[in-house]
C-alpha positions in Angstrom: 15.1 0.4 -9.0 12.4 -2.3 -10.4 14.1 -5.1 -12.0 13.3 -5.9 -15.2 12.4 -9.4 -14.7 9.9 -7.9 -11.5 6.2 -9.5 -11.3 3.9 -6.4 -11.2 0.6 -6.2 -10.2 -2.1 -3.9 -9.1 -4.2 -4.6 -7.0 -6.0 -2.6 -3.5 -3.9 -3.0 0.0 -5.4 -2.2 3.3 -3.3 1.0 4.7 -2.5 -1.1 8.1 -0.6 -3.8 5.6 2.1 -0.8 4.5 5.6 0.0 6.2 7.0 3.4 5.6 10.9 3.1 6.3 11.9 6.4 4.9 11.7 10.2 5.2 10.5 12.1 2.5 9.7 15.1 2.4 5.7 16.0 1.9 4.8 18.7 -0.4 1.5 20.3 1.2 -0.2 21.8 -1.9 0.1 18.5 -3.1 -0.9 16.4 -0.1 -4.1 19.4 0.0 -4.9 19.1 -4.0 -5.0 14.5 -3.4 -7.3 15.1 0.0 -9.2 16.8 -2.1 -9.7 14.7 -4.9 -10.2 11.8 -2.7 -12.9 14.1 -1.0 -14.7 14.5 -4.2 -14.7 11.3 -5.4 -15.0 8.6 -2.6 -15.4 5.4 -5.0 -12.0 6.6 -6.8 -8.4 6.4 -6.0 -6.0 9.6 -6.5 -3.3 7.4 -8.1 -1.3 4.4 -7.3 1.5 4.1 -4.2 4.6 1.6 -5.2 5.0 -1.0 -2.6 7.2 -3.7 -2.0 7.5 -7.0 0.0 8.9 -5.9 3.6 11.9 -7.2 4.3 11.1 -7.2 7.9 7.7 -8.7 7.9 6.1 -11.2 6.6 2.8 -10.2 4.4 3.3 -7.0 5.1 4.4 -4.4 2.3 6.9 -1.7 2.5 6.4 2.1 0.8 8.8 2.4 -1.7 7.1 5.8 -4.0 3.8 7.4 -3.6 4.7 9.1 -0.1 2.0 11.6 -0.3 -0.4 10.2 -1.8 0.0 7.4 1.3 -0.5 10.5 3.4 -3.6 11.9 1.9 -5.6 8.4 1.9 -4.7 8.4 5.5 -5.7 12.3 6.1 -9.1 11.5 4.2 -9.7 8.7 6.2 -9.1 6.0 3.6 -8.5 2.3 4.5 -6.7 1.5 1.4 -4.9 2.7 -1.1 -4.5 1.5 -5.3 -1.2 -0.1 -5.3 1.5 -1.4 -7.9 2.9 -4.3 -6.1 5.7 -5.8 -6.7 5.6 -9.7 -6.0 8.4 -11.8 -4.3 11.2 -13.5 -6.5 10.0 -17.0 -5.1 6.0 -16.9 -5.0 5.8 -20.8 -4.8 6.7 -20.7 -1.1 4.6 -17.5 -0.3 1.1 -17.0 1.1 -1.4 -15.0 -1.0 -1.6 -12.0 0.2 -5.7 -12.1 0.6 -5.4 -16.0 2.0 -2.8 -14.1 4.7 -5.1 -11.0 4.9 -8.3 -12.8 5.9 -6.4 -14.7 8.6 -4.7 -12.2 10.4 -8.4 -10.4 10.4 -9.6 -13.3 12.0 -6.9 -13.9 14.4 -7.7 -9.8 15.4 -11.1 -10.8 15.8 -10.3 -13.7 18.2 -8.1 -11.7 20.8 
């Protein structure tokens, strides 16, 4: 459920940034019709995936609706996906998510 008092945003999230915790199950003529849109139109997204802060990882974000549309950008071969993000309750203490992004691709780089 989304809160009513929830901070939305939309914004694009690099696919390796997204938890999935749950089974759901994948409709294929679905998952076939979004590779195929995402196909035929590389500088577009094929609709937005919900995500949420992981509760288990910092930064990171977990899945919470959009399961196949997750799948296709992965089956096309996408590195990111059009997200609505919901924010943390207490974003005074939190990292931005691109100030945290751009380290941990630098850290990567180091090792």
């Amino acid at each position: 459920m989304i809160k009513q008092c929830a901070k939305l945003s939309i914004r694009v999230v690099p696919i390796e940034c997204i938890q999935v915790k749950e089974y759901q199950v994948r409709y294929v003529d679905q998952l076939l019709r979004y590779i195929q849109l995402l196909k035929d139109h590389p500088k577009e997204y094929a609709g937005l995936v919900y995500l949420v802060p992981s509760d288990t990882h910092a930064g990171m974000f977990a899945l919470y609706d959009g399961h196949t549309r997750f799948c296709a950008n992965i089956m096309a071969g996408r590195r990111n996906v059009l997200a609505v993000v919901e924010e943390e309750e207490e974003t005074t203490t939190s990292v931005p998510f691109e100030e945290w992004h751009d380290e941990a691709i630098r850290e990567r780089m180091r090792t």
